[in-house]
N, C-alpha and C positions, 0 to 999 in steps of 0.2 A: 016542852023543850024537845027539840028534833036532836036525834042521836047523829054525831059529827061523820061517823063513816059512813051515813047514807049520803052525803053531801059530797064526797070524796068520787071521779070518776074512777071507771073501771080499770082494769088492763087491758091497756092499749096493745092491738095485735097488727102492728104494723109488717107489712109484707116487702120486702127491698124492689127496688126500681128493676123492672128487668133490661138485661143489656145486652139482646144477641146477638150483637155486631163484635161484643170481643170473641164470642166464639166463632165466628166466622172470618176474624182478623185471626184468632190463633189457629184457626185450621188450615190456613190460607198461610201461617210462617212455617208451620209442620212439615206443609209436604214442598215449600220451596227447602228448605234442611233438609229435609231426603232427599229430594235432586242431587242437592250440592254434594252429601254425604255419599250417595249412588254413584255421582261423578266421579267424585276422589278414588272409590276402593273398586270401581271397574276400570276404569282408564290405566292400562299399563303403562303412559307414556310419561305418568305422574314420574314414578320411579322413586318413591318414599325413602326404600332402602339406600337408595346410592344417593340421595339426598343427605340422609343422617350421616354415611361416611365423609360425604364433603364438608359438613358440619367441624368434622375433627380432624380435617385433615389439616400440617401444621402452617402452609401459604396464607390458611382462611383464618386459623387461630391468630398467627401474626398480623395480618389484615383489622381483624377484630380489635385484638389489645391494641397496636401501634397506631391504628390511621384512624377506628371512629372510638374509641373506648380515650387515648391520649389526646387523639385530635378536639373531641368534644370537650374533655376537664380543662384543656388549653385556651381553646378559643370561648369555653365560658368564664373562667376567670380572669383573662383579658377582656372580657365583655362587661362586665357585671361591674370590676372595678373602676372601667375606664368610663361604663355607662353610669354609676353614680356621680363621678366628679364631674362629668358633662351636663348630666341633668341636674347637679347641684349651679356650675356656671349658668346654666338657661333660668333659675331662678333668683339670681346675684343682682345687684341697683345698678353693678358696673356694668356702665353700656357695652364695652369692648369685649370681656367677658361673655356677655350672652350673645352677641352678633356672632364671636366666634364659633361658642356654641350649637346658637343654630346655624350655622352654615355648613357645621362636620353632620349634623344631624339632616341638614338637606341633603347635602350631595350620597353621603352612604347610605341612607333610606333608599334615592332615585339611582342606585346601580346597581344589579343583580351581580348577586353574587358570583354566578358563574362569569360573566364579563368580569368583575372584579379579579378574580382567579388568574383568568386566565390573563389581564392585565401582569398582573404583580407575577407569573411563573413564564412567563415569553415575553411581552411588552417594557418591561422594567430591565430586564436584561441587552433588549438592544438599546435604547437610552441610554443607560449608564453600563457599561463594563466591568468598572470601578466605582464603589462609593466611598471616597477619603472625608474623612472626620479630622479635624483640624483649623488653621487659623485661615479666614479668608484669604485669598490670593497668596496662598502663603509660599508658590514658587517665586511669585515675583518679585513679592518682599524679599526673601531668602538670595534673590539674584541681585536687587537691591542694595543690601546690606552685607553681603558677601559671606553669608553664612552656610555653611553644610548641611545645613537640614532643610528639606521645604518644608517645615512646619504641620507635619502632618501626623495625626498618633493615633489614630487607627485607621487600617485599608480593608475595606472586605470585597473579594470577589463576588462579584451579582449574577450572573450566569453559574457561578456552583450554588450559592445561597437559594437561587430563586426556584430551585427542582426538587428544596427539602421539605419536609413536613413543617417545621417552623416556619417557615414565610406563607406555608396553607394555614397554618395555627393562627399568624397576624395577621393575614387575609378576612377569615372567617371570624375572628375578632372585631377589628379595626371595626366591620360589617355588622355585629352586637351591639357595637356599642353604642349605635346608633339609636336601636328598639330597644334596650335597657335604660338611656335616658329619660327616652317618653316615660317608662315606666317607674322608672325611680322618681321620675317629675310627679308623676301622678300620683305615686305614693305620699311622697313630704306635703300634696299639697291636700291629700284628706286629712292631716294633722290638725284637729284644729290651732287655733294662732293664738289664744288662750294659753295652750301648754309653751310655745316659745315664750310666751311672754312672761308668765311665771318664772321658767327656766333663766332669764336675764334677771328679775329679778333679785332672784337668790344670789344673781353675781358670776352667774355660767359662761362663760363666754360662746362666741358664735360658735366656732366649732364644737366645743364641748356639749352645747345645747341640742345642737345638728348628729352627736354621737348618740348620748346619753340621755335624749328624750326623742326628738323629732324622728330617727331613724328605726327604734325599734318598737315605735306606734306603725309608721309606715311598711314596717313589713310585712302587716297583718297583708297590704294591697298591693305588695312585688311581690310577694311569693308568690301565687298563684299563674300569673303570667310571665314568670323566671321560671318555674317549670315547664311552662310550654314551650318558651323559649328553649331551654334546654331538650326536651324529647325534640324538637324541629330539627337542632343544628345535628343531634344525631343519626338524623337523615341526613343533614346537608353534609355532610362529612364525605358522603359519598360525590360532591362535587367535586375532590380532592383532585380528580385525575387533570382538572384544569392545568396544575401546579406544571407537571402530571408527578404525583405522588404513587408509586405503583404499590407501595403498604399499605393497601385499606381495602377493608370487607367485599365489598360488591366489583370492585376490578379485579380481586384473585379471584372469585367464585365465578365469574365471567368470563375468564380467562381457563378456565379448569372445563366451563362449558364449550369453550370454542375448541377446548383440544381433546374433548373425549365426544361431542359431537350429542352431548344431552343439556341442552340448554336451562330447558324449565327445570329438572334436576338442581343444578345448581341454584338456580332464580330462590329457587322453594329454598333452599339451604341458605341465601342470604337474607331471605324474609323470615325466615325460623329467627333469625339471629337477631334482626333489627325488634320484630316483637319481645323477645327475652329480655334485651336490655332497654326497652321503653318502658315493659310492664314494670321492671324492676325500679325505673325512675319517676312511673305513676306512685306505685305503692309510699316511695320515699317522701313525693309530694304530698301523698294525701297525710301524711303524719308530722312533718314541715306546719301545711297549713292549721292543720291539728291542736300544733305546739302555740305558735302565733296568732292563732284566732279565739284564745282564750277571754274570757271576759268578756267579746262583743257579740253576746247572743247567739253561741252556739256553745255548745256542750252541756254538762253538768251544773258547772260554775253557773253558767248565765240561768240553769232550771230552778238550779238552787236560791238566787237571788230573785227569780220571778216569785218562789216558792213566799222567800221571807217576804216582799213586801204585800203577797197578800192576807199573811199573818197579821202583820202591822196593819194592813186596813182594817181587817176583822176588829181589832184591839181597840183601833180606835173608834169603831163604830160604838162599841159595845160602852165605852166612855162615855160617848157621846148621849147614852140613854138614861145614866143613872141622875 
């Protein structure tokens, strides 16, 4: 009888692949980083210091909070809400419904936003002077009937309206809610149709089903592109000046370089700022996704369910022998 660990191989003295191309890739990012780094702290024209003071100074602070920090929370929750009711109509049996639909989702997808802009902040203004809310033809009727009123119950000037931050807000909305359809469409529709159909079962009704099941499966696949969406429009905010909105980040910092005659100074001070509060609404996202992507094979939860069933295989193999 032959002894069982002679039969057994040895230890294995395996040696790793070798790879010289990443040291030659990482020596080759090193010294482009030093350039860039060498660039930065020789170049006087950088101007670091008078960079930080433009930073706090209070034109850029107000710029900051009022035009891309207000403008952004504005025209993303006129986006997001007005984009799920849209992209819920593009999935509706009612024809009129979904033609409607897509046709807000064709024409604001096919117009830049800066054209947009500048439409609704000059173009809306000469068209209309006035925009009265009230009863149709309601001088004529009122001339008609001989009544005192033209039937009119609200007038809003469109030449003051059209030069505020609110008509940028509905602009840069209206223009969301285009790309938040898609995305909310795309969302409901990795639901599978199994859980609506359950959810009617039980006696749910449409909406309710559409709240309380189909909607917060589907966010696991709108978050993710509702935060890009959102870091975007906090750039696009800087479009504002179409309006022309003159409270927002990159037109005071602009302005501050035309009058002290240091341009990249300021530039650098409105890119300090745009980075800050992107990194700030990376981080937000990534823990968003974090929350909502529970259960579908990431995290713990999903290790820990791979963990059990391959306990339960074991179990049952081990059944299977006796």
């Amino acid at each position: 009888m032959t002894d069982a660990s002679q039969d057994r191989p040895g230890a294995i003295h395996a040696r790793p692949v070798p790879h010289p191309w990443r040291w030659v890739a990482l020596a080759l990012i090193a010294v482009i980083v030093a350039m860039v780094v060498s660039s930065f702290v020789t170049n006087p024209r950088w101007d670091f210091p008078f960079a930080l003071q433009v930073m706090n100074f209070n034109p850029v602070l107000n710029g900051l909070v009022r035009g891309t920090i207000l403008g952004t929370l504005g025209a993303m929750v006129l986006g997001v809400g007005l984009g799920v009711v849209v992209g819920i109509m593009r999935l509706s049996t009612n024809p009129v419904l979904r033609g409607v639909a897509f046709v807000y989702t064709w024409f604001f997808r096919a117009i830049p936003r800066y054209v947009l802009l500048v439409i609704l902040g000059t173009g809306l203004g000469y068209l209309y002077s006035k925009f009265d809310i009230g009863v149709p033809f309601g001088q004529q009727l009122s001339h008609l009937f001989g009544l005192s009123s033209d039937l009119t119950f609200f007038s809003l000037d469109v030449n003051q309206f059209s030069s505020t931050l609110l008509m940028g807000i509905i602009g840069l909305g209206l223009s969301e809610a285009a790309y938040m359809a898609e995305i909310a469409r795309a969302g409901i529709l990795s639901v599978d149709q199994g859980q609506v159909e359950a959810a009617q079962a039980l006696g749910m009704s449409s909406a309710k089903t559409m709240r309380r099941v189909v909607l917060p499966q589907a966010m696991r696949v709108i978050v993710p592109p509702t935060g890009n969406e959102t870091i975007a429009m906090v750039k696009d905010t800087s479009l504002l000046i179409a309006i022309p909105v003159n409270a927002e980040l990159f037109y005071q910092a602009s302005t501050i370089g035309s009058r002290t005659l240091k341009i990249m100074p300021t530039y650098v001070a409105a890119t300090a700022w745009y980075l800050i509060v992107c990194s700030v609404l990376m981080v937000g996202q990534y823990y968003l996704e974090r929350r909502f992507g529970r259960g579908f094979g990431t995290g713990s939860t999903a290790k820990q369910g791979a963990l059990r069933a391959r306990l339960l295989s074991f179990q049952g193999l081990g059944g299977g022998g006796k």
